[in-house]
N, C-alpha and C positions, 0 to 999 in steps of 0.2 A: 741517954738511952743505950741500953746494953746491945751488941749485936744479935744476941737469941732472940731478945722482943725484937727487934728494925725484922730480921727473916721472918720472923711468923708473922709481921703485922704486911709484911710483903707477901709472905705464902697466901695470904687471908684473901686481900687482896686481888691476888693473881687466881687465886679460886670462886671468888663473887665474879672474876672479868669471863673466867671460861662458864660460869654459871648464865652469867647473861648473853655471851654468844650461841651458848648450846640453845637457849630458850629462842632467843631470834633468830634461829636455825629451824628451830619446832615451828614456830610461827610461818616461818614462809614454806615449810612444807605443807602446814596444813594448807594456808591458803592455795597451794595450787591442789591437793585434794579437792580441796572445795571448789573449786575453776572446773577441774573432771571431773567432778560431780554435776554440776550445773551444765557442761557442755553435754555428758552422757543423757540426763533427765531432759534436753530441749532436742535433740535427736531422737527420741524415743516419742516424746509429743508430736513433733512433726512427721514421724513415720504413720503415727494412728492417726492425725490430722491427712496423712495422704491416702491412706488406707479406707480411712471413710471418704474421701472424696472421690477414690474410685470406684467405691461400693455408689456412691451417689452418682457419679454418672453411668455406671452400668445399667442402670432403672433406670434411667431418661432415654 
């Protein structure tokens, strides 16, 4: 094997490895988007969950 093909078949390579870390990069940001997603959406629930229970016992 010639050394131009061995670098490019190494370039190639070393460009699939930074592809797959960029992507497993993307992935664990989304997932904590998603984590503050879910935590904002269950604070918001339990605020109108409290909201009405004080509206409920100010009528009792």
């Amino acid at each position: 094997m010639n050394m131009t093909l061995t670098a490019a078949m190494y370039m190639h390579q070393e460009l699939v490895a930074d592809r797959i870390r960029g992507l497993h990069e993307e992935a664990a940001e989304q997932r904590l988007v998603s984590r503050i997603q879910d935590v904002q959406r269950a604070r918001r629930k339990a605020e109108r969950a409290s909201r009405r229970l004080l509206a409920a016992l100010a009528r009792t």
